[in-house]
N, C-alpha and C positions, 0 to 999 in steps of 0.2 A: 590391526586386523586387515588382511588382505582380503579386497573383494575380485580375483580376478585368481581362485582356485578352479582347477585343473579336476575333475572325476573321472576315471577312466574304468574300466571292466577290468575284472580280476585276471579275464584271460590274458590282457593286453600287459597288465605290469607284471606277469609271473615272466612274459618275456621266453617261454621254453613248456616241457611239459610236464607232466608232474604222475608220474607211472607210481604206485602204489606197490613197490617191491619191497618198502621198507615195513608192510603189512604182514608180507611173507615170508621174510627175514624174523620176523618177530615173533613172529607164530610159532615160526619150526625151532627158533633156537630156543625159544624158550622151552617149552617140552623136552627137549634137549639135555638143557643144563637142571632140569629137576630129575630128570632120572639118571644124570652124571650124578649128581649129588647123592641120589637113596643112592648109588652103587659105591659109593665113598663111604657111608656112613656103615650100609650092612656090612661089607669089610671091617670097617673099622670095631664095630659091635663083635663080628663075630672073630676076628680074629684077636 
């Protein structure tokens, strides 16, 4: 057991910043790929 650990702040070891695009990447593609999907299937049904 080392007694001579190191604690630092989250900001300091992320080292960069941390933008939440992949929030809105997520959002939108998913709504996305479910209404690709109904438009694959009503074709598929109705054709």
């Amino acid at each position: 057991m080392q007694d001579d650990e190191q604690h630092i702040v989250t900001e300091e070891a992320r080292s960069g910043s941390t933008p939440h695009i992949v929030r809105y990447i997520l959002g939108i593609s998913l709504p996305l790929v479910v209404i690709g999907m109904l438009i694959v299937l009503w074709a598929y049904y109705k054709g």
